[in-house]
LOMARKOL-447333 format. One record per atom (N, C-alpha, C, O): residue in three letters; atom name; z, y, x. Coordinates in steps of 0.2 Angstrom, whole numbers, plus 2048, in hexadecimal, padded with zeros to 3 digits. Each point is the difference from the previous one (the first is absolute). Layout:
REM LOMARKOL-447333
  code  site   c3   c2   c1
   ala    CA    Z    Y    X
...
END
This chain:
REM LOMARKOL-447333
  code  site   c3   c2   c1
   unk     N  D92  3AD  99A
   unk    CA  803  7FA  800
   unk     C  807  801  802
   unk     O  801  803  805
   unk     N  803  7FA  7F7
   unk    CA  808  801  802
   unk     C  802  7FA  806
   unk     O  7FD  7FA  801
   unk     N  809  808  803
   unk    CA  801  7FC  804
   unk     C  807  7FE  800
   unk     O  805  803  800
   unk     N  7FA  7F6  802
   unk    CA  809  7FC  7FD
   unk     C  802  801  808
   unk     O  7FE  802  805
   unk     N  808  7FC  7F8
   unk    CA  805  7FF  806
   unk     C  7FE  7FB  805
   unk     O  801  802  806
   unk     N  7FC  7FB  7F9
   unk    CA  7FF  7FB  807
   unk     C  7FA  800  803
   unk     O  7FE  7FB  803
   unk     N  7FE  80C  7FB
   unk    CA  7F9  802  803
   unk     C  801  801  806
   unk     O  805  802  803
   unk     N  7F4  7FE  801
   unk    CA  7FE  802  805
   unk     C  804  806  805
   unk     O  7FF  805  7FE
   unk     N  804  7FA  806
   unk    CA  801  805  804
   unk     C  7FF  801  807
   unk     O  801  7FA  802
   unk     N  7FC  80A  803
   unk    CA  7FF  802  807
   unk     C  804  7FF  804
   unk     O  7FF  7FD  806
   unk     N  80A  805  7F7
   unk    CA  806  7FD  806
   unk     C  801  7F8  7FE
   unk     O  804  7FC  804
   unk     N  7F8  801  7F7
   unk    CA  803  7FA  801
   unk     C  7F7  7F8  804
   unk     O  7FF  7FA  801
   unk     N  7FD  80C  800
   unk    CA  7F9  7FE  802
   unk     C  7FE  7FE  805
   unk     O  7FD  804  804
   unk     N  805  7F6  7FE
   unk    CA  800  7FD  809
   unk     C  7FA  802  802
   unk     O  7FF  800  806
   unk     N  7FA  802  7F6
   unk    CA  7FA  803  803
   unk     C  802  807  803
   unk     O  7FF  801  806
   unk     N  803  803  7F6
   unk    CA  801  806  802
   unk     C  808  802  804
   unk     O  801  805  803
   unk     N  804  7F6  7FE
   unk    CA  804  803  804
   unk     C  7FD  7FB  808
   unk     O  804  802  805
   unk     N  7F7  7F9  7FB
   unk    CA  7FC  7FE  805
   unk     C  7FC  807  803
   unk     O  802  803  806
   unk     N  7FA  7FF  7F6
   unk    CA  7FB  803  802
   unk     C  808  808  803
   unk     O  802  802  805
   unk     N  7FE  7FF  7F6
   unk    CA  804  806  803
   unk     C  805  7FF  807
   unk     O  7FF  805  805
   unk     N  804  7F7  7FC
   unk    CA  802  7FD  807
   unk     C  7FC  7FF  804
   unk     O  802  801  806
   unk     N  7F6  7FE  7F9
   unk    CA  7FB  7FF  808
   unk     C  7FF  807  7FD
   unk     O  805  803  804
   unk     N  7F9  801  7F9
   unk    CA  7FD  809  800
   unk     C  806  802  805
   unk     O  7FE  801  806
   unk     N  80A  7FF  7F8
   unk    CA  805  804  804
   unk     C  802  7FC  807
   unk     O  804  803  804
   unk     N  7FA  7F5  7FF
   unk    CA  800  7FE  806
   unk     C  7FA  801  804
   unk     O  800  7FE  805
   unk     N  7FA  805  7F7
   unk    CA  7F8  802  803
   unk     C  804  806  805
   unk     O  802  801  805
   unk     N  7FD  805  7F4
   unk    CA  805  805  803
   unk     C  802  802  806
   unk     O  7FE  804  804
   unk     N  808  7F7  7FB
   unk    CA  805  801  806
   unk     C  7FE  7FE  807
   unk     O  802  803  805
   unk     N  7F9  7F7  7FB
   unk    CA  7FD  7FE  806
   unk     C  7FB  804  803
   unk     O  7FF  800  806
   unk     N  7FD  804  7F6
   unk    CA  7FB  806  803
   unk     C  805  805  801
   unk     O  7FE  803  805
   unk     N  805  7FF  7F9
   unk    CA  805  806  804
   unk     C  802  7FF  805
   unk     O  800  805  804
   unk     N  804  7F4  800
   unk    CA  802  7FD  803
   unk     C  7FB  7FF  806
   unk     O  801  803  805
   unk     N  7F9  7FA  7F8
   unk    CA  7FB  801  804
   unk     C  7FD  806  803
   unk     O  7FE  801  806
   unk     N  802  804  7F5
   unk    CA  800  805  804
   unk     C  805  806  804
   unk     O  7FE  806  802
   unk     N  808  7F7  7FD
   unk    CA  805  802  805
   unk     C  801  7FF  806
   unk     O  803  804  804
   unk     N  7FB  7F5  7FD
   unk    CA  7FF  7FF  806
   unk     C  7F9  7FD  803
   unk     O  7FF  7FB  805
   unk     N  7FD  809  7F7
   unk    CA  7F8  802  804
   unk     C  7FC  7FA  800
   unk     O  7FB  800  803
   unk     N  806  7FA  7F9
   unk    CA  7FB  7F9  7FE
   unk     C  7FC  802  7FC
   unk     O  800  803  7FA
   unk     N  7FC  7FB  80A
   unk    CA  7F9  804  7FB
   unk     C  7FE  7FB  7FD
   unk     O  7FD  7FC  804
   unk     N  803  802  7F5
   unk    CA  7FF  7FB  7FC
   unk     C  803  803  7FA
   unk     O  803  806  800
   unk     N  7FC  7F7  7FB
   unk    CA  803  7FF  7F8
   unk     C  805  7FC  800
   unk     O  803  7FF  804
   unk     N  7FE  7FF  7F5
   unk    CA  803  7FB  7FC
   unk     C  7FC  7FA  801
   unk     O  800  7FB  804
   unk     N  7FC  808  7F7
   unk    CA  7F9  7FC  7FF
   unk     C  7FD  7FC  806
   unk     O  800  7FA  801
   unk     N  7FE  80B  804
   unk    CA  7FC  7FE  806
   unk     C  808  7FA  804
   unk     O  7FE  7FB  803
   unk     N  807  807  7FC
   unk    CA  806  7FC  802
   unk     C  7FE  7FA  7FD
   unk     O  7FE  7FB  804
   unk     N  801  803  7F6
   unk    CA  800  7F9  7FA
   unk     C  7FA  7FE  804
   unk     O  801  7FA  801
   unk     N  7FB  807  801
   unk    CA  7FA  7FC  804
   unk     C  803  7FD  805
   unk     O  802  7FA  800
   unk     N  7FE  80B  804
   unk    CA  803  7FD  809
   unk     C  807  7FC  7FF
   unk     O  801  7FC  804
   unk     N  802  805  7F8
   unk    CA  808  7F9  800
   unk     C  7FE  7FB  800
   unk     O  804  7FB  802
   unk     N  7F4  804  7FA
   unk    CA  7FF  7F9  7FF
   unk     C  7FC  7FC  806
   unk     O  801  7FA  802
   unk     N  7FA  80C  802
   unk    CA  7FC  7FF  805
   unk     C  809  7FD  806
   unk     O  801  7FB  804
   unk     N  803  80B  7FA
   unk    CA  804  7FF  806
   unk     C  805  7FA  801
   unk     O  803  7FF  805
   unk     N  7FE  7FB  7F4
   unk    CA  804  7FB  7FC
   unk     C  7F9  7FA  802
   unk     O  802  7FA  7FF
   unk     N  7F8  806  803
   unk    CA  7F8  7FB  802
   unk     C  7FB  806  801
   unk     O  7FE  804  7FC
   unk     N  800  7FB  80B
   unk    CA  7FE  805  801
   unk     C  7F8  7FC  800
   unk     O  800  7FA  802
   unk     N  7FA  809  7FB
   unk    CA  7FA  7FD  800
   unk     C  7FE  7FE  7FA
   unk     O  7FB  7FC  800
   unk     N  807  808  7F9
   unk    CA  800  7FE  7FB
   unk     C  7F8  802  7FC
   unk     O  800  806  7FE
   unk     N  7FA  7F6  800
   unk    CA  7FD  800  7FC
   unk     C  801  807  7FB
   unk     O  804  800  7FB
   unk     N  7F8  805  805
   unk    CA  800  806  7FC
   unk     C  801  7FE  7F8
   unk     O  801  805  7FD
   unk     N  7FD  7F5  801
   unk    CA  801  7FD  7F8
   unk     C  806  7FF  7FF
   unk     O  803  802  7FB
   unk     N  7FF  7FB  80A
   unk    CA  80B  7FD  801
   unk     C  801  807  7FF
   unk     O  805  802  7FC
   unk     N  7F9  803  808
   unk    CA  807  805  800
   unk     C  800  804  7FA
   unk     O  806  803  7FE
   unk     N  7F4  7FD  7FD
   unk    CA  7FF  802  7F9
   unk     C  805  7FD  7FC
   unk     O  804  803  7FC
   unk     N  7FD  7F6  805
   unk    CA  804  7FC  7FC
   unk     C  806  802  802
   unk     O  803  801  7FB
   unk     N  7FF  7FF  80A
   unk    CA  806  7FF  804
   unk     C  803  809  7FE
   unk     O  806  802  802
   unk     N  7F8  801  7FC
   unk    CA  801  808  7FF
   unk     C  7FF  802  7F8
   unk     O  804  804  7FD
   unk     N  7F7  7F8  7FF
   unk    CA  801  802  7FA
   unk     C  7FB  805  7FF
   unk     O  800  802  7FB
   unk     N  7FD  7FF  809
   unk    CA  7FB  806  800
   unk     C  7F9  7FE  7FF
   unk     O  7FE  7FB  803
   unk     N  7FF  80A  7FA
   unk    CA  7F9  7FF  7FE
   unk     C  7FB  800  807
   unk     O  802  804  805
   unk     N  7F6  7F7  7FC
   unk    CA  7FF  802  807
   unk     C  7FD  807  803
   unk     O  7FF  801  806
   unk     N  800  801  7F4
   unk    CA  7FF  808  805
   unk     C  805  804  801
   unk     O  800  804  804
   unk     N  805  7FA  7F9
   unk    CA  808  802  803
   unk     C  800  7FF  807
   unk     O  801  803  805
   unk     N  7FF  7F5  7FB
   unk    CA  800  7FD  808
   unk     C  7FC  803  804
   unk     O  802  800  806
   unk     N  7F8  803  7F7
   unk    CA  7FA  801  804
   unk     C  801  806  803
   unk     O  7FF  801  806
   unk     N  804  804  7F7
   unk    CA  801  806  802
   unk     C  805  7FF  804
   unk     O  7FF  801  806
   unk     N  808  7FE  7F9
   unk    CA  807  800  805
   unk     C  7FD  7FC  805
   unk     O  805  800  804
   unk     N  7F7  7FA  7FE
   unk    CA  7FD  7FC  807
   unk     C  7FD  807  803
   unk     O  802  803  805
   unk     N  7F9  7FF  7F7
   unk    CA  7F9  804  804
   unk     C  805  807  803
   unk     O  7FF  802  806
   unk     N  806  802  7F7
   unk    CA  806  803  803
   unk     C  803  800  805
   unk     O  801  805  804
   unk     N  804  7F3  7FD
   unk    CA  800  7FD  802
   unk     C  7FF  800  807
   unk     O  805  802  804
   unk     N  7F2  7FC  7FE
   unk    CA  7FD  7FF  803
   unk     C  7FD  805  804
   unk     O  7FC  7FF  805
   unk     N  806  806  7F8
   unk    CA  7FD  806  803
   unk     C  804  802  804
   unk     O  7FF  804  804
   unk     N  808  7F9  7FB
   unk    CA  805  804  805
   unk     C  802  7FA  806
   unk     O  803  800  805
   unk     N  7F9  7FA  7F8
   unk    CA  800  7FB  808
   unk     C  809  7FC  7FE
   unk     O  803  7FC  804
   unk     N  7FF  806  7F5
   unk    CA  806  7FC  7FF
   unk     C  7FD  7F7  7FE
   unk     O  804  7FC  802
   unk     N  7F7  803  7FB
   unk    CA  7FC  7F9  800
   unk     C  7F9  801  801
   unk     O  7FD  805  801
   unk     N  801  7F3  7FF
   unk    CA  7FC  801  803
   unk     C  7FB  7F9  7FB
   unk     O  803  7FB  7FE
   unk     N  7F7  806  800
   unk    CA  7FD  7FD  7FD
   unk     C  7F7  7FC  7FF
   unk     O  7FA  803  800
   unk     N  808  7F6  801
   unk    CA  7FA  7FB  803
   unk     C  7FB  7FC  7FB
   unk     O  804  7FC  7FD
   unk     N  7F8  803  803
   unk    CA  7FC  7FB  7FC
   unk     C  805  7F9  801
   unk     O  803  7FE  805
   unk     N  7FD  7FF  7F6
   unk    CA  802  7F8  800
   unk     C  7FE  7FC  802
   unk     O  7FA  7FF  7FE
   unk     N  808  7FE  806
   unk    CA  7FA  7FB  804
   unk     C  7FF  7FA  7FB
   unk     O  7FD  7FB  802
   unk     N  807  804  7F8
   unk    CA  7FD  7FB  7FA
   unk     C  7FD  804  7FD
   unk     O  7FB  7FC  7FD
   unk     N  805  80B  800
   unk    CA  7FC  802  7FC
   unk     C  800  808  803
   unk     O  804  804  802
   unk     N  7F2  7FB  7FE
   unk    CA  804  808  803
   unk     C  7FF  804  7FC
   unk     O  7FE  806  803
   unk     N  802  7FB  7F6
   unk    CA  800  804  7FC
   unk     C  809  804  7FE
   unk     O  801  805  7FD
   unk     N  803  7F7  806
   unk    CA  806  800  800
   unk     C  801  803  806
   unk     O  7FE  800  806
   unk     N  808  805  7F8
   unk    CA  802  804  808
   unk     C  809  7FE  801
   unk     O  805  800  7FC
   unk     N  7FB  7FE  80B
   unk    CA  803  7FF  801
   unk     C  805  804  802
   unk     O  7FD  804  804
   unk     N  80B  7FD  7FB
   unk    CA  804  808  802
   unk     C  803  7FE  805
   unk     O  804  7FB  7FF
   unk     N  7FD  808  805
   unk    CA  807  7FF  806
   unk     C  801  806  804
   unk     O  7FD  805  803
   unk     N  80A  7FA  7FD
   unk    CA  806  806  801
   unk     C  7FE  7FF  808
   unk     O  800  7FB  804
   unk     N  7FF  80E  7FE
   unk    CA  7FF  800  807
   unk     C  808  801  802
   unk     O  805  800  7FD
   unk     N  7F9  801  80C
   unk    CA  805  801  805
   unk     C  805  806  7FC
   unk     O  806  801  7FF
   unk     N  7F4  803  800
   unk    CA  802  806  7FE
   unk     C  806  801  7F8
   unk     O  805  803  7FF
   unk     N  7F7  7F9  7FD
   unk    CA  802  7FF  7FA
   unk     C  808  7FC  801
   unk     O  806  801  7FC
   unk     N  7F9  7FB  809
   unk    CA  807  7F9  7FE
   unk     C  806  807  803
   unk     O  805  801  7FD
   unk     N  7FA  803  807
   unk    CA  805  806  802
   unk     C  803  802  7FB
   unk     O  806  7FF  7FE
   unk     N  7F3  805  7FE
   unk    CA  802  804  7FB
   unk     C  805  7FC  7FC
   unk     O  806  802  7FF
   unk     N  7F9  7F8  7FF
   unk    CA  802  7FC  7F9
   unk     C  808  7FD  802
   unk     O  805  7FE  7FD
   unk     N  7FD  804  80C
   unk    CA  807  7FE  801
   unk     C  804  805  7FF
   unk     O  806  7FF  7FF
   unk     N  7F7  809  802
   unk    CA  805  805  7FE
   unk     C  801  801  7FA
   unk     O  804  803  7FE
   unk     N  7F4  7FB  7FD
   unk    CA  7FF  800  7F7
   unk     C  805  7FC  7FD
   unk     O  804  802  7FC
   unk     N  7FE  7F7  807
   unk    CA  803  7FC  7FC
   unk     C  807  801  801
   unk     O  804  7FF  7FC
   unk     N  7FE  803  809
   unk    CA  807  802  803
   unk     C  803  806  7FA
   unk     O  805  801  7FE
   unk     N  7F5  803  801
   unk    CA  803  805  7FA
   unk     C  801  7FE  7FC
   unk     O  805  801  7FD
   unk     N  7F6  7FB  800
   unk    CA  7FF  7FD  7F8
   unk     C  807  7FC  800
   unk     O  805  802  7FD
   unk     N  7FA  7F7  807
   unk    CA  807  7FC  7FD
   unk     C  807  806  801
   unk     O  804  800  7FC
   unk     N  7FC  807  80A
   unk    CA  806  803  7FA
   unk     C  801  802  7FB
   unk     O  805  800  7FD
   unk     N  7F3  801  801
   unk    CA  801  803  7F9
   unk     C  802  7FA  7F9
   unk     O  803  801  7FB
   unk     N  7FB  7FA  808
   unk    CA  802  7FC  7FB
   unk     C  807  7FD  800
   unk     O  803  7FF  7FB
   unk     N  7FE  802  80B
   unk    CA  80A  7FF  802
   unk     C  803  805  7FB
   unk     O  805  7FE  7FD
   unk     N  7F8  809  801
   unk    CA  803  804  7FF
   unk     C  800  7FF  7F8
   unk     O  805  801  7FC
   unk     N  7F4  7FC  802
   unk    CA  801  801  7F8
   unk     C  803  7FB  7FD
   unk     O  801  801  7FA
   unk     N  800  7F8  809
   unk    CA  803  7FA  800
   unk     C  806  800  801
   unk     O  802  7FB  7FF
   unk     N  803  809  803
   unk    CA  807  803  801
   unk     C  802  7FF  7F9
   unk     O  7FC  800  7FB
   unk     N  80B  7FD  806
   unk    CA  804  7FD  7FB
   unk     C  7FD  7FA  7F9
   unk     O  802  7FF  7FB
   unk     N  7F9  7FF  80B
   unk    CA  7FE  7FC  7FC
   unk     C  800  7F8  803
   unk     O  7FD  7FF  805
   unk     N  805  7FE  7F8
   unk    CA  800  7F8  803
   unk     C  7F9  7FD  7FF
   unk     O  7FB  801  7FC
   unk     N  807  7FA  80B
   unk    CA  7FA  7FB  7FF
   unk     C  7FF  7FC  7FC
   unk     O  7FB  7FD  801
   unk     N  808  801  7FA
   unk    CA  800  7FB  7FA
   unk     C  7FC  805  7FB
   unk     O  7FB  7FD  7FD
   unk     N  807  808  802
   unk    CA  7FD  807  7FD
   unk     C  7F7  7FF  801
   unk     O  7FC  7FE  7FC
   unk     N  804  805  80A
   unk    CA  7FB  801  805
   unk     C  7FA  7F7  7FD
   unk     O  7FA  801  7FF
   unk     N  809  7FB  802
   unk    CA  7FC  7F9  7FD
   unk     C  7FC  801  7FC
   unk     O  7FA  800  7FF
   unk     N  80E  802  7FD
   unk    CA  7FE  7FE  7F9
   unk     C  7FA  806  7FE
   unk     O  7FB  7FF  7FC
   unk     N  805  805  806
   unk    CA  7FA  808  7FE
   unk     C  7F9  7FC  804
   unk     O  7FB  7FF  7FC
   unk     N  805  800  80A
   unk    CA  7FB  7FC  802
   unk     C  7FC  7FB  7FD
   unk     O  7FA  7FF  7FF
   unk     N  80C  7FB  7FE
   unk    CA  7FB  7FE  7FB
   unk     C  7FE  802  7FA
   unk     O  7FA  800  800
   unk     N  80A  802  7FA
   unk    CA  7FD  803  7FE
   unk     C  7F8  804  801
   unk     O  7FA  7FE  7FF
   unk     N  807  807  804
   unk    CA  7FB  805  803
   unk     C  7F8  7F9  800
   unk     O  7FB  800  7FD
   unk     N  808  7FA  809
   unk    CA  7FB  7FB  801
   unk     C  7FD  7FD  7F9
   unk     O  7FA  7FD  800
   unk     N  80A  802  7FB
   unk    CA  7FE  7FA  7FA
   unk     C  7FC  807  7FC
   unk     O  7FB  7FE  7FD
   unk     N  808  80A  803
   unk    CA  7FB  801  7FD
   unk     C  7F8  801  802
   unk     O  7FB  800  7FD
   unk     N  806  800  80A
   unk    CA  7F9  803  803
   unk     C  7FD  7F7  7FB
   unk     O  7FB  7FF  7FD
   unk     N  808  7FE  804
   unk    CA  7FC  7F8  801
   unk     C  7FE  7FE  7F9
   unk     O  7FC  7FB  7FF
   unk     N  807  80A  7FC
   unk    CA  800  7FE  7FA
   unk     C  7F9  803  7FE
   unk     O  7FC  7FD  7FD
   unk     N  804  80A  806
   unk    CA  7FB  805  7FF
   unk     C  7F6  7FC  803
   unk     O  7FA  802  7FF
   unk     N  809  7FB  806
   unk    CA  7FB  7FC  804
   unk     C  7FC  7FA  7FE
   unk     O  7FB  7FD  803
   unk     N  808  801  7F8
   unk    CA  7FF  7F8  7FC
   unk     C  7F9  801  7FD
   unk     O  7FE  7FB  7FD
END
């Protein structure tokens, strides 16, 4: 099949220069992390920002709240938990539901986590305005929301 002038391209594919932007800011944040000896992930970071933003968060919320499937949650909690960074409880409305919360130990780790991360985003965000900055956010939001309908 031949292809015209105003097909399909990769540099012009807000899915893929999205995706490509979280692969190369995942990256960055696990080297980071392990430079200066934060034993956690990316990944495992995306959990605890949210626990550290309402800490007590229903194990189903943070599925939603992260975009991850729940045995994704299940494994980075149960991880997690192994190292005493959360900490996780039956629901006292349902106790089939677990509930997650960021330990003494956890809220430490997540002030010298978050201290690296917002550089990095300082960093990749450089010469870039926040009208800029807006307008990428929304977008990025109308498509998640579009996709969600």
């Amino acid at each position: 099949m031949k292809r015209s002038h105003n097909s399909y391209t990769l540099d012009k594919s807000l899915g893929h220069l999205a995706a490509r932007y979280s692969r190369v800011l995942m990256r960055r944040i696990n080297a980071e992390f392990l430079q200066h000896r934060i034993p956690i992930t990316a990944e495992q970071y995306s959990l605890l920002i949210h626990l550290w933003d309402q800490n007590g968060l229903p194990q189903g919320v943070l599925t939603e709240k992260t975009a991850k499937d729940k045995t994704t949650i299940t494994r980075l909690a149960a991880g997690l938990e192994s190292r005493g960074l959360i900490v996780r409880l039956p629901s006292l409305i349902d106790a089939r539901e677990r509930m997650v919360f960021l330990s003494d130990k956890g809220n430490e780790l997540m002030d010298q986590a978050t201290d690296l991360v917002h550089g990095i985003h300082e960093e990749a965000q450089q010469g870039i305005c926040e009208a800029e900055l807006e307008a990428c956010r929304k977008v990025l939001y109308r498509t998640c929301s579009n996709l969600h309908k």
